[in-house]
PQR file of N, CA, C, O and H, with PARSE charges and radii, in Angstrom:
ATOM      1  N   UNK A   1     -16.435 -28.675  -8.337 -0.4000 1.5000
ATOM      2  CA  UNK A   1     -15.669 -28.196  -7.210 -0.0000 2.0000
ATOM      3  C   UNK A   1     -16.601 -27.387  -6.319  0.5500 1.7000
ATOM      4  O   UNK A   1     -17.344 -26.476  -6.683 -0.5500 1.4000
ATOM      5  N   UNK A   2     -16.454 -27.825  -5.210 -0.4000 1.5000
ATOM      6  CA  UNK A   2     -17.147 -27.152  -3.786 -0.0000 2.0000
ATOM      7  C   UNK A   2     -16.459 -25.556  -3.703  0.5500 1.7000
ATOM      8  O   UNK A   2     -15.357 -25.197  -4.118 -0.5500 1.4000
ATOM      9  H   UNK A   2     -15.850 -28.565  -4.915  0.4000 1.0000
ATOM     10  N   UNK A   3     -17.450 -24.804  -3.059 -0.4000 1.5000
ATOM     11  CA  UNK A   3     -16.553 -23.179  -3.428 -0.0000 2.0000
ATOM     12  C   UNK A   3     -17.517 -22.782  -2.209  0.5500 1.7000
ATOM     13  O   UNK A   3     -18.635 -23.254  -2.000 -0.5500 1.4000
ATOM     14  H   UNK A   3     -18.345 -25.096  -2.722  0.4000 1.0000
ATOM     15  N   UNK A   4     -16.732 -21.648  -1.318 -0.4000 1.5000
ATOM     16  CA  UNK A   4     -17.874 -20.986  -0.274 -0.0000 2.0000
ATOM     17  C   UNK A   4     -17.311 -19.437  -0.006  0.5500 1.7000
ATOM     18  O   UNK A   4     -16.242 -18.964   0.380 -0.5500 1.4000
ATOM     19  H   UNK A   4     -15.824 -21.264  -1.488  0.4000 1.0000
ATOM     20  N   UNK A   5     -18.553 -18.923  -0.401 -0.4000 1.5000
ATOM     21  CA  UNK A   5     -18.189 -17.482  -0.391 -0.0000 2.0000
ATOM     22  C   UNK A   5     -17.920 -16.358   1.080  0.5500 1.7000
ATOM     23  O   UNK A   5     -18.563 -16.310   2.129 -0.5500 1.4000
ATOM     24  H   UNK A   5     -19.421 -19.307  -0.715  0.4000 1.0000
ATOM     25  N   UNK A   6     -16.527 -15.412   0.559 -0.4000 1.5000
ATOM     26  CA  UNK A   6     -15.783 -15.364   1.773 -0.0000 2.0000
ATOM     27  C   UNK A   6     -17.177 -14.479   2.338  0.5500 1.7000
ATOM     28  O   UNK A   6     -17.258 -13.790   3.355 -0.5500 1.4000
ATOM     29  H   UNK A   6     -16.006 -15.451  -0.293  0.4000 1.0000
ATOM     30  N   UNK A   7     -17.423 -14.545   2.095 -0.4000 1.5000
ATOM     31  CA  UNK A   7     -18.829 -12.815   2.679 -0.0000 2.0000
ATOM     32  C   UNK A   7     -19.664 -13.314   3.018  0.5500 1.7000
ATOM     33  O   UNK A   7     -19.835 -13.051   4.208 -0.5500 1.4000
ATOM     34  H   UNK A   7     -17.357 -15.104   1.269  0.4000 1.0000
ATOM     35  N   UNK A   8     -20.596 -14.153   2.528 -0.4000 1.5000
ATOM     36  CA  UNK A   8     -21.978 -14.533   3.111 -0.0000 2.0000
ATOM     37  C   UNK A   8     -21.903 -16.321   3.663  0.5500 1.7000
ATOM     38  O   UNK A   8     -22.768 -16.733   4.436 -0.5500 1.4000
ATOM     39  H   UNK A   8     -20.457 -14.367   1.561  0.4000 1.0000
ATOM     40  N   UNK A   9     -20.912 -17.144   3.216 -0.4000 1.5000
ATOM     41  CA  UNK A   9     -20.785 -18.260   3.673 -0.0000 2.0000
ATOM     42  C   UNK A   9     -21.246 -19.292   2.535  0.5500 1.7000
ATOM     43  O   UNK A   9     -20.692 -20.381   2.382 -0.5500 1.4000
ATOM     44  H   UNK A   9     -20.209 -16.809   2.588  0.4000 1.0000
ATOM     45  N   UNK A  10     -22.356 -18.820   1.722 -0.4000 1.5000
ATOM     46  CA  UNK A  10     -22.917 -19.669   1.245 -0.0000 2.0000
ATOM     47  C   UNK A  10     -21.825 -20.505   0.096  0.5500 1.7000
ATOM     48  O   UNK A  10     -20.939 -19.877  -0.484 -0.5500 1.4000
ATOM     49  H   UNK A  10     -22.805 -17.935   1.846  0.4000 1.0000
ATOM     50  N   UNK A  11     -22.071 -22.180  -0.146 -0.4000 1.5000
ATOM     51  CA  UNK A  11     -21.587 -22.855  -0.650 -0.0000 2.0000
ATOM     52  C   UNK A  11     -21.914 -23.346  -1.969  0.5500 1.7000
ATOM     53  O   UNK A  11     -22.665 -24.318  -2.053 -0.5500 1.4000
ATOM     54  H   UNK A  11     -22.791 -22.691   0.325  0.4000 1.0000
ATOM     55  N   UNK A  12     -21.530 -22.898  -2.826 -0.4000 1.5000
ATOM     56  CA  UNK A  12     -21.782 -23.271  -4.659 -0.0000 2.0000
ATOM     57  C   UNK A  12     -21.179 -24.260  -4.766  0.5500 1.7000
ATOM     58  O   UNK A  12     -20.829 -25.058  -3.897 -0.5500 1.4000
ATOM     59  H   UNK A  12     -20.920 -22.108  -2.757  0.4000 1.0000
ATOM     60  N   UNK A  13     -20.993 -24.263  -6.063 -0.4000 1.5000
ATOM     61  CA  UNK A  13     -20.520 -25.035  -7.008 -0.0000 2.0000
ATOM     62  C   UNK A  13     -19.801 -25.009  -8.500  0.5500 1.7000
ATOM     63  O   UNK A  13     -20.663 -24.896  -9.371 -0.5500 1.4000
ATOM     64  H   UNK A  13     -21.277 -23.614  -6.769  0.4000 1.0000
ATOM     65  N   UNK A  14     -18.620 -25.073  -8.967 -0.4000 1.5000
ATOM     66  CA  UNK A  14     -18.352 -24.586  -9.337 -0.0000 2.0000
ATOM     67  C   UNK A  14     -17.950 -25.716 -11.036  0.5500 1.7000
ATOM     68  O   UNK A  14     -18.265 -26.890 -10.839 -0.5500 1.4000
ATOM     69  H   UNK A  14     -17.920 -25.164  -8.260  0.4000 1.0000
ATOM     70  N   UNK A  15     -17.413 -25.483 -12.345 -0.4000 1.5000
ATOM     71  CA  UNK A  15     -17.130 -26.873 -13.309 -0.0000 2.0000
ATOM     72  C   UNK A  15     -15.974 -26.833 -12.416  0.5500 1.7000
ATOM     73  O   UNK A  15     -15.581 -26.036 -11.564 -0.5500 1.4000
ATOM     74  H   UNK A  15     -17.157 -24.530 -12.505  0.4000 1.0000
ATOM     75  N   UNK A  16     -15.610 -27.798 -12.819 -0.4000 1.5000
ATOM     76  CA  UNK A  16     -13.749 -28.300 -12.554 -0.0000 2.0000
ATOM     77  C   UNK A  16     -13.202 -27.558 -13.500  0.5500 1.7000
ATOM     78  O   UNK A  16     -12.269 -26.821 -13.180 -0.5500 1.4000
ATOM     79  H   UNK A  16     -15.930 -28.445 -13.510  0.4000 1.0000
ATOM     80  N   UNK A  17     -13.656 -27.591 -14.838 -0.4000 1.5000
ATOM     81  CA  UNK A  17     -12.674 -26.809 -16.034 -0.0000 2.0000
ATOM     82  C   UNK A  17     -12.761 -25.765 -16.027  0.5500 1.7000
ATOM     83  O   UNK A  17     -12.181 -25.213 -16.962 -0.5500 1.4000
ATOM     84  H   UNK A  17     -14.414 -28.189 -15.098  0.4000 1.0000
ATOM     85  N   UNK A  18     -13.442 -24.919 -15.106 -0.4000 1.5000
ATOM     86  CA  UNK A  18     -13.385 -23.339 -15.227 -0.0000 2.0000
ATOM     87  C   UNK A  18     -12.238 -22.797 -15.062  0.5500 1.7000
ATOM     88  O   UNK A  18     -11.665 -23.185 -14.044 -0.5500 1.4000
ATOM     89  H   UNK A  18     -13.913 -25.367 -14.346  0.4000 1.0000
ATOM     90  N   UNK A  19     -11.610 -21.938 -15.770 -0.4000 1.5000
ATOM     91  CA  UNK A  19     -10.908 -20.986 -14.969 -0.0000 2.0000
ATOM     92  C   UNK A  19     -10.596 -20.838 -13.464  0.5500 1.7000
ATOM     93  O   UNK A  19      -9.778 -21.391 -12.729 -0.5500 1.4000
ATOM     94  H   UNK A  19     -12.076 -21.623 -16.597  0.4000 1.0000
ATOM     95  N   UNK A  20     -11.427 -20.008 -13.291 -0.4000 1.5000
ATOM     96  CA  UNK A  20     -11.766 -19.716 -11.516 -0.0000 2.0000
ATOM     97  C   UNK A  20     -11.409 -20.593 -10.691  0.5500 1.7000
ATOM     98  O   UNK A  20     -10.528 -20.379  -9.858 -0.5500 1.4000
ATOM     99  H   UNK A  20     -12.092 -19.558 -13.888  0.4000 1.0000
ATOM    100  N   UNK A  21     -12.239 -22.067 -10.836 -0.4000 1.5000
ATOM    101  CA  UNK A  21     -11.659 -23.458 -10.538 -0.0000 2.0000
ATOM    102  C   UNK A  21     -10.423 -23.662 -10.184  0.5500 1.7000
ATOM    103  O   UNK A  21     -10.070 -23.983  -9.049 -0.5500 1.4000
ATOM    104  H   UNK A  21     -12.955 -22.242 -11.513  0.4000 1.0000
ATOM    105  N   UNK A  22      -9.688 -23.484 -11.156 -0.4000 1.5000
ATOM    106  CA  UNK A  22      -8.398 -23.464 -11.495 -0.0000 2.0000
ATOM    107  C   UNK A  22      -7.395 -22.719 -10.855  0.5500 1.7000
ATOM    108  O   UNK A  22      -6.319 -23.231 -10.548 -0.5500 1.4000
ATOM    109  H   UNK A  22      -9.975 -23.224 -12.077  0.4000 1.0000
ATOM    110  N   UNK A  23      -7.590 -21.892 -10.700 -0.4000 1.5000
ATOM    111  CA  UNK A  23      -7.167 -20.394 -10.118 -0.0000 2.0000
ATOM    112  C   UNK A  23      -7.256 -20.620  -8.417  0.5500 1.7000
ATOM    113  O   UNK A  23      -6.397 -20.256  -7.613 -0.5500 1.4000
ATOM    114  H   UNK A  23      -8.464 -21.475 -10.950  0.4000 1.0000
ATOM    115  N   UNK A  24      -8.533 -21.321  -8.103 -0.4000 1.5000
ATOM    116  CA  UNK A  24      -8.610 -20.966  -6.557 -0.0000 2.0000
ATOM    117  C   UNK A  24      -8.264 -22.686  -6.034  0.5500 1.7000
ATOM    118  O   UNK A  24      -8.577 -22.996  -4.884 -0.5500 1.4000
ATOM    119  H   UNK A  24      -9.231 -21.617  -8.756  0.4000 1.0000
ATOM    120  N   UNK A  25      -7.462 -23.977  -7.171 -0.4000 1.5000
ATOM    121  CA  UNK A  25      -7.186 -25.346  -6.529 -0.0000 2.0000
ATOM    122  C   UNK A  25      -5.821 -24.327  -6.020  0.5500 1.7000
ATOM    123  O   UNK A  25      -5.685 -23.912  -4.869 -0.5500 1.4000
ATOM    124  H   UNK A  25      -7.208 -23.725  -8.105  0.4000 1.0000
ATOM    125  N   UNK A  26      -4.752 -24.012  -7.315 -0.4000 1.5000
ATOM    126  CA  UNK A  26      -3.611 -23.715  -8.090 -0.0000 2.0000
ATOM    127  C   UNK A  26      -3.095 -22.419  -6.803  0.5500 1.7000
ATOM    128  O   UNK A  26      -1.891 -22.541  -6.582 -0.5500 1.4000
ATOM    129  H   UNK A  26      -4.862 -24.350  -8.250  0.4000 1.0000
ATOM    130  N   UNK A  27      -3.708 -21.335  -6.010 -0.4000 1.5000
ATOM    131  CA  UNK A  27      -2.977 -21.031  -5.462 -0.0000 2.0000
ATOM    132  C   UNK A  27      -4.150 -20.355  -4.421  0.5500 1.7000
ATOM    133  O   UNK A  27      -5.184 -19.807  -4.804 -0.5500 1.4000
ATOM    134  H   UNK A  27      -4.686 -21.235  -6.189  0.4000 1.0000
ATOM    135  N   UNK A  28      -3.751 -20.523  -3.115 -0.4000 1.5000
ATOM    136  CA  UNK A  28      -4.785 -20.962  -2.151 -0.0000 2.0000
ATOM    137  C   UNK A  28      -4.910 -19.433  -1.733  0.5500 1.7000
ATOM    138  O   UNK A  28      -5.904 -19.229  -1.036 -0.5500 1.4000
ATOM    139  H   UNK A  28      -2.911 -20.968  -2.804  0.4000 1.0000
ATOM    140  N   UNK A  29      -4.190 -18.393  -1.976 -0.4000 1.5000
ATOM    141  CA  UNK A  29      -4.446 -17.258  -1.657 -0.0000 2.0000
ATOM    142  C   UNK A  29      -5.766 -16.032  -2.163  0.5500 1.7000
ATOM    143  O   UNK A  29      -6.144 -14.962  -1.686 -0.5500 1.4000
ATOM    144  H   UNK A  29      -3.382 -18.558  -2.542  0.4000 1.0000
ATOM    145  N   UNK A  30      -6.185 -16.886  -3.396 -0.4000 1.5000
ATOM    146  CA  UNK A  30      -7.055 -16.202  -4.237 -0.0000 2.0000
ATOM    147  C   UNK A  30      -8.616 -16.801  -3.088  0.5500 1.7000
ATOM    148  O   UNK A  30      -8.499 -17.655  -2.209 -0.5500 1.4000
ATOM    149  H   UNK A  30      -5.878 -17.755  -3.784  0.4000 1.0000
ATOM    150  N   UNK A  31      -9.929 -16.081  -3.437 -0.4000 1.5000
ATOM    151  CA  UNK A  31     -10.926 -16.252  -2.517 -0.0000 2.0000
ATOM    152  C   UNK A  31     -11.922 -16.456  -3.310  0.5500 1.7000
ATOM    153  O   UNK A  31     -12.062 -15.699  -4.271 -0.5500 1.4000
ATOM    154  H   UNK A  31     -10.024 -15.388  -4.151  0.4000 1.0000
ATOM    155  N   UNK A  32     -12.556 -17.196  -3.154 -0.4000 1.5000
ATOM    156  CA  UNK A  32     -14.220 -16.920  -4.173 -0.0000 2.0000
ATOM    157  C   UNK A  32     -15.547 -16.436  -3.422  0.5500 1.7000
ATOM    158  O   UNK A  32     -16.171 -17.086  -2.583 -0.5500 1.4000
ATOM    159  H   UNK A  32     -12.442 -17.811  -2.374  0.4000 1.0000
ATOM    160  N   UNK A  33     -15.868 -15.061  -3.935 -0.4000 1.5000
ATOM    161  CA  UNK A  33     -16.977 -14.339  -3.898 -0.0000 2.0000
ATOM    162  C   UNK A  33     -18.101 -14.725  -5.206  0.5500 1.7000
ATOM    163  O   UNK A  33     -18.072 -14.720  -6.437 -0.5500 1.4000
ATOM    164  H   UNK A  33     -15.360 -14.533  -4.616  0.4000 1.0000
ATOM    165  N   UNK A  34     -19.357 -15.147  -3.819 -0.4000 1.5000
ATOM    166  CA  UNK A  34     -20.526 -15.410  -5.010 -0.0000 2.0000
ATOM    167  C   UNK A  34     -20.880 -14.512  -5.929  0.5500 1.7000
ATOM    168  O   UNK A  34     -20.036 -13.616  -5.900 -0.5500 1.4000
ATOM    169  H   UNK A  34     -19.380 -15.151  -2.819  0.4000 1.0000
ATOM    170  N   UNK A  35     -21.993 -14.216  -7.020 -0.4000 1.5000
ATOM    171  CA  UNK A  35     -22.431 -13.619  -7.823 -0.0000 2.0000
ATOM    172  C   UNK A  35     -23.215 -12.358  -6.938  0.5500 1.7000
ATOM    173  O   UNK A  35     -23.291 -11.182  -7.294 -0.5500 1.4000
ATOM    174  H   UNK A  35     -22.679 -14.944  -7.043  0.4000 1.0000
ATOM    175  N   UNK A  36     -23.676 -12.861  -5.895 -0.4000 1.5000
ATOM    176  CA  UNK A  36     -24.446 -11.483  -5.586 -0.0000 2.0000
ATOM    177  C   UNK A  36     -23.963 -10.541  -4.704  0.5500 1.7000
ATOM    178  O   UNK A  36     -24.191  -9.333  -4.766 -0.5500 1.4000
ATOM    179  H   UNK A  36     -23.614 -13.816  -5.606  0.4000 1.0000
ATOM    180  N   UNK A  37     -23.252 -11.145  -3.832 -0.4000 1.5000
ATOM    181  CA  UNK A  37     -22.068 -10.285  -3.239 -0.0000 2.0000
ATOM    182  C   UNK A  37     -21.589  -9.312  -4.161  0.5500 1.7000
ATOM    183  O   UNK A  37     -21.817  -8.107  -4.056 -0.5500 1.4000
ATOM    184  H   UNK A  37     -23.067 -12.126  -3.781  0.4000 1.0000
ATOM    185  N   UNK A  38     -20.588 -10.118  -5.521 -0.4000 1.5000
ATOM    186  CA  UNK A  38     -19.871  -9.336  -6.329 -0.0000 2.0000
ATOM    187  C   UNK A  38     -20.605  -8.041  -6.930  0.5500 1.7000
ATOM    188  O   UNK A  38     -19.999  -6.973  -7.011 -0.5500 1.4000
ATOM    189  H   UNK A  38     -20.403 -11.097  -5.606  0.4000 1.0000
ATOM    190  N   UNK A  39     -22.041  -8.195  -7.381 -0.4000 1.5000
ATOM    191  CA  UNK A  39     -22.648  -7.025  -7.908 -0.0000 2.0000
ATOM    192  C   UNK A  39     -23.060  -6.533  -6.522  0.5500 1.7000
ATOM    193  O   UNK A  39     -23.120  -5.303  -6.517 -0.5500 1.4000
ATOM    194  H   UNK A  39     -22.533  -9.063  -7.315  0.4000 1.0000
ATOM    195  N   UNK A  40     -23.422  -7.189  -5.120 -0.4000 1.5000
ATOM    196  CA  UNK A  40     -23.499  -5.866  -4.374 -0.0000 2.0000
ATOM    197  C   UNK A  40     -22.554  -4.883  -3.684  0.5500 1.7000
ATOM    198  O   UNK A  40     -22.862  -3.889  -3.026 -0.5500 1.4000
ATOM    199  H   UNK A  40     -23.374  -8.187  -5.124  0.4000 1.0000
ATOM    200  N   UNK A  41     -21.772  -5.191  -3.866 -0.4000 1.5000
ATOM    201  CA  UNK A  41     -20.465  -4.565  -3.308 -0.0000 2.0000
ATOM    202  C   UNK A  41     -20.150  -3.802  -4.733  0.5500 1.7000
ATOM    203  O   UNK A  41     -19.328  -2.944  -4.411 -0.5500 1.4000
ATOM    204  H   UNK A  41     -21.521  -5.998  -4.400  0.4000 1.0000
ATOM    205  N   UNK A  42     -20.340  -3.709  -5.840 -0.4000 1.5000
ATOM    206  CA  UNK A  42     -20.171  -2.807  -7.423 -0.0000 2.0000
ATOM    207  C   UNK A  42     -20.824  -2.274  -7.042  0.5500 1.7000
ATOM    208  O   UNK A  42     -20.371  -1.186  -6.685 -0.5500 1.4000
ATOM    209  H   UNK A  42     -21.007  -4.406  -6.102  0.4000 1.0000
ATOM    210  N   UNK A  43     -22.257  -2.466  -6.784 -0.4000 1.5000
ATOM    211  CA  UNK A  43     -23.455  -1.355  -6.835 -0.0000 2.0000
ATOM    212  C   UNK A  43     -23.144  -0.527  -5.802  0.5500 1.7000
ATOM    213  O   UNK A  43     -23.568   0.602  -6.052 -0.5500 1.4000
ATOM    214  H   UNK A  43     -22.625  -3.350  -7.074  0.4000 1.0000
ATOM    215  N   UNK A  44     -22.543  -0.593  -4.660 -0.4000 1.5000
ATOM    216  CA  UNK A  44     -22.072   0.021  -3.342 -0.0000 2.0000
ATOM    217  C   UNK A  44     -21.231   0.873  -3.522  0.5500 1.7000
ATOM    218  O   UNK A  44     -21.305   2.002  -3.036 -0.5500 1.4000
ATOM    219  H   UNK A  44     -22.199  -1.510  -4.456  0.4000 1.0000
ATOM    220  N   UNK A  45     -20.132   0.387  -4.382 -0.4000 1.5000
ATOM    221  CA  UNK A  45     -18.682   0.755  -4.537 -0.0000 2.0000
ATOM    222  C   UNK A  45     -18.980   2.181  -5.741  0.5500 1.7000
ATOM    223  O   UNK A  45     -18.197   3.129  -5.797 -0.5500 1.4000
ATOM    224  H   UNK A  45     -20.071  -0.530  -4.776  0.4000 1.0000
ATOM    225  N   UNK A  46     -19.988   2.097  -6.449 -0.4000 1.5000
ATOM    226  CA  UNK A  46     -20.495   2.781  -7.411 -0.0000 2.0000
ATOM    227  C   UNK A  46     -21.375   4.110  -6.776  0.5500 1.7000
ATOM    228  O   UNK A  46     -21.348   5.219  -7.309 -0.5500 1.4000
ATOM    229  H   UNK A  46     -20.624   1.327  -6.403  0.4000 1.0000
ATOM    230  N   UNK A  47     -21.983   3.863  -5.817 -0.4000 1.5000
ATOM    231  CA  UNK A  47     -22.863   4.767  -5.014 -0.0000 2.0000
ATOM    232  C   UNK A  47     -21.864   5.601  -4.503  0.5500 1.7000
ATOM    233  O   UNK A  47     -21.864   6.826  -4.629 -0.5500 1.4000
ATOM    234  H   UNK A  47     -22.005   2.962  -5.385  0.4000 1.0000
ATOM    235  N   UNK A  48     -20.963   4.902  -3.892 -0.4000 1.5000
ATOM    236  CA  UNK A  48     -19.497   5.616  -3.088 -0.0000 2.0000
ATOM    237  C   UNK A  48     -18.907   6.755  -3.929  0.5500 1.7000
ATOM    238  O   UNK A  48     -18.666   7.912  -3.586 -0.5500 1.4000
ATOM    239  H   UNK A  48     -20.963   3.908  -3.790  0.4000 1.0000
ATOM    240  N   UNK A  49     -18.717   6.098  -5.214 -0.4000 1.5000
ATOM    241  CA  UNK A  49     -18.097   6.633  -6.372 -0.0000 2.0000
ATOM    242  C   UNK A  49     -18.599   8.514  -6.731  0.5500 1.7000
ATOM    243  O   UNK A  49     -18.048   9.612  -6.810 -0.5500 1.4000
ATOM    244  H   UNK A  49     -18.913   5.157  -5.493  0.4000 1.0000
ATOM    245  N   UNK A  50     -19.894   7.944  -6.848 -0.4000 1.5000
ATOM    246  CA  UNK A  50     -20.789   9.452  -7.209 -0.0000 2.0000
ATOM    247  C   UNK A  50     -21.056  10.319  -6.087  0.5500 1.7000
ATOM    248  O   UNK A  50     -21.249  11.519  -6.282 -0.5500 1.4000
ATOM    249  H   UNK A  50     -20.341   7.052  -6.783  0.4000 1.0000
ATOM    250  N   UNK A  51     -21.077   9.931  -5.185 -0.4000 1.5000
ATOM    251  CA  UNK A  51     -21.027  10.723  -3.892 -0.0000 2.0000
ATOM    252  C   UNK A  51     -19.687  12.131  -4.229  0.5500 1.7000
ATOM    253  O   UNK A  51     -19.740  13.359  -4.306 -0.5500 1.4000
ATOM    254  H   UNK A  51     -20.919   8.956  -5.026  0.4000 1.0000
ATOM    255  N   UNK A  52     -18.991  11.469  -4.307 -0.4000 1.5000
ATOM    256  CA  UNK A  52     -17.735  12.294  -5.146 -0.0000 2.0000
ATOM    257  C   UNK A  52     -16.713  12.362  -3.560  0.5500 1.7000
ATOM    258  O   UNK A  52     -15.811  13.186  -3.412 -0.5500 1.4000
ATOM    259  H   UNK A  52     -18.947  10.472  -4.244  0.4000 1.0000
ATOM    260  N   UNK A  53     -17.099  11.322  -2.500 -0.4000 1.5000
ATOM    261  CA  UNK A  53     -16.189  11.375  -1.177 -0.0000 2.0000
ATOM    262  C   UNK A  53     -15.345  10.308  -1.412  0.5500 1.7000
ATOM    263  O   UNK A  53     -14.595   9.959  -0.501 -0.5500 1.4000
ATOM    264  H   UNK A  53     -17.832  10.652  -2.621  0.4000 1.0000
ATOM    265  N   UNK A  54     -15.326   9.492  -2.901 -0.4000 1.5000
ATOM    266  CA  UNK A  54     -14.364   8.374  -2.841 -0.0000 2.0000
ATOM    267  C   UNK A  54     -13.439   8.663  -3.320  0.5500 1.7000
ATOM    268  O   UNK A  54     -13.484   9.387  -4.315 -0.5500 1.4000
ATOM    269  H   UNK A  54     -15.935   9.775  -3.641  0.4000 1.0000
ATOM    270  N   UNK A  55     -11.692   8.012  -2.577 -0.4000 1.5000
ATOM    271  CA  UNK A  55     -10.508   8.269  -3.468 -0.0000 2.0000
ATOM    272  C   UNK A  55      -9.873   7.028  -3.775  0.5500 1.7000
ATOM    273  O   UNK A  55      -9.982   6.135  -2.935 -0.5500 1.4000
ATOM    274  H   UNK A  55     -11.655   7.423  -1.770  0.4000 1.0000
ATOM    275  N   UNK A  56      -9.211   6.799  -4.852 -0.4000 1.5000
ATOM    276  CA  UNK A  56      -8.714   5.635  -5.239 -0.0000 2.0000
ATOM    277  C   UNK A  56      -7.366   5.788  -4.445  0.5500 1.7000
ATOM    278  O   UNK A  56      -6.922   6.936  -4.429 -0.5500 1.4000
ATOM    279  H   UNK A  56      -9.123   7.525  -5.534  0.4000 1.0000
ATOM    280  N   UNK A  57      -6.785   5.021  -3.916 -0.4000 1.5000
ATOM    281  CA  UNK A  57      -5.326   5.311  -3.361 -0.0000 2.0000
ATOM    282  C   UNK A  57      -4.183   4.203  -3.858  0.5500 1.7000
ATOM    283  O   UNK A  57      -2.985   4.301  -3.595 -0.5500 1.4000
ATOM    284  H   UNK A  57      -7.145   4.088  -3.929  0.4000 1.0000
ATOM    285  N   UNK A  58      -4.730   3.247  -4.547 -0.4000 1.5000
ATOM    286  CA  UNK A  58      -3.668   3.254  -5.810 -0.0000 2.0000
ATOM    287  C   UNK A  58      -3.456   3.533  -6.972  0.5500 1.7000
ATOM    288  O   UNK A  58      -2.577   3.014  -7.659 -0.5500 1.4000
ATOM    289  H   UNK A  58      -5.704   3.168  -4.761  0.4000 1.0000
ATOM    290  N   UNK A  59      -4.481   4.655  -7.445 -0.4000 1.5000
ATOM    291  CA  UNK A  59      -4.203   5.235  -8.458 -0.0000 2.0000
ATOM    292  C   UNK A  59      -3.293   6.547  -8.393  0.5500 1.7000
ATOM    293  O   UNK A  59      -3.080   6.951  -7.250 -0.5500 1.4000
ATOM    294  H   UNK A  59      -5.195   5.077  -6.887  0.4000 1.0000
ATOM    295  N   UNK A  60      -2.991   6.932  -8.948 -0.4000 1.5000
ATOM    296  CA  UNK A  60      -1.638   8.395  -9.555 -0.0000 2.0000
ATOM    297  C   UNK A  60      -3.203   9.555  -9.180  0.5500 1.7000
ATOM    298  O   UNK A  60      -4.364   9.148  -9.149 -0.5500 1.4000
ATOM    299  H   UNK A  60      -3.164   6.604  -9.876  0.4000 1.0000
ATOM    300  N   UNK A  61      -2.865  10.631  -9.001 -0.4000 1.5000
ATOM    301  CA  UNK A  61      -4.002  11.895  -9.040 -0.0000 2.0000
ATOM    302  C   UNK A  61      -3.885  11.926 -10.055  0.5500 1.7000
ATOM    303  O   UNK A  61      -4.981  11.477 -10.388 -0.5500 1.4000
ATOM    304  H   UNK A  61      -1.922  10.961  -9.025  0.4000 1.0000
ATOM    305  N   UNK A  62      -3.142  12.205 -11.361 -0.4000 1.5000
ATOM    306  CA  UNK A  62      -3.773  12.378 -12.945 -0.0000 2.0000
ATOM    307  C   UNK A  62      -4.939  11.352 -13.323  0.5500 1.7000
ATOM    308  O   UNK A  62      -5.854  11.717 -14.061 -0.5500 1.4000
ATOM    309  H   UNK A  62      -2.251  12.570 -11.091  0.4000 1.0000
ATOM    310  N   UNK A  63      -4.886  10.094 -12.812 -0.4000 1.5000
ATOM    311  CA  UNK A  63      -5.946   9.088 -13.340 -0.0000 2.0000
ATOM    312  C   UNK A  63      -6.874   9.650 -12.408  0.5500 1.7000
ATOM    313  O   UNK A  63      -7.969   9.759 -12.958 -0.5500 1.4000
ATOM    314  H   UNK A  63      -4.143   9.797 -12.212  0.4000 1.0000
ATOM    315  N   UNK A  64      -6.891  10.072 -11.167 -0.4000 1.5000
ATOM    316  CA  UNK A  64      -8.263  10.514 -10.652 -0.0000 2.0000
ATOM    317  C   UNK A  64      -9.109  12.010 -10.968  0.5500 1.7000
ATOM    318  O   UNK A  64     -10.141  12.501 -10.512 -0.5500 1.4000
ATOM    319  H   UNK A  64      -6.001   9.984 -10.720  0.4000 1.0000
ATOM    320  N   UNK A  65      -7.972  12.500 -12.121 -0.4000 1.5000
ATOM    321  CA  UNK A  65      -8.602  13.960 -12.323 -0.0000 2.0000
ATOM    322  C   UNK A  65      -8.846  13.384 -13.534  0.5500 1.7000
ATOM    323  O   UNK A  65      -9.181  14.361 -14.203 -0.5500 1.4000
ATOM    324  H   UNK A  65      -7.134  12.101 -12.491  0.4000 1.0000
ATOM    325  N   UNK A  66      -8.895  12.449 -14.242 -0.4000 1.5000
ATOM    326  CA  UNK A  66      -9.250  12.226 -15.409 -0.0000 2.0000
ATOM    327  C   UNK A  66     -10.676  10.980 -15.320  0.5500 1.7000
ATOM    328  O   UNK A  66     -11.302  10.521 -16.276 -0.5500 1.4000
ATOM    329  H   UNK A  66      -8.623  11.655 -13.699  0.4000 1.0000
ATOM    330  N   UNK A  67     -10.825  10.751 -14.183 -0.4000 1.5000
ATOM    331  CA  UNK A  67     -12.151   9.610 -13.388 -0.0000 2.0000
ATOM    332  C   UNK A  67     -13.136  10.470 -12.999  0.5500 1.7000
ATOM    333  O   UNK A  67     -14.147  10.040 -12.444 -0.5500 1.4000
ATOM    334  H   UNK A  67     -10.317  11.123 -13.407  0.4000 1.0000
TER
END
């Protein structure tokens, strides 16, 4: 299966029997982000994190005084 990532454009490839596969024939709302996107946007999201200026806003404040 042909797959193109929503962020950088680029076009993979994906098994047919994967999961993911599956997931993004089965309901067209889901998106596929490549591999390096996904860890650069973690590594980003992580930098954000320790800064200590990030707030989760669907979490409860007890889970963020306990994060």
């Amino acid at each position: 299966m042909r797959v193109k990532c929503v962020i950088c454009d680029t076009i993979g490839q994906l098994d047919d029997d994967l999961p993911l596969a599956k997931k993004l024939r089965n309901r067209p709302i889901n998106t596929y982000m490549c591999d390096v996107c996904h860890t650069r946007i973690a590594e980003n999201t992580t930098a954000r994190i320790e800064t200590g200026n990030f707030r989760f806003y669907r979490s409860s404040p007890q889970m963020d005084k306990e994060f």
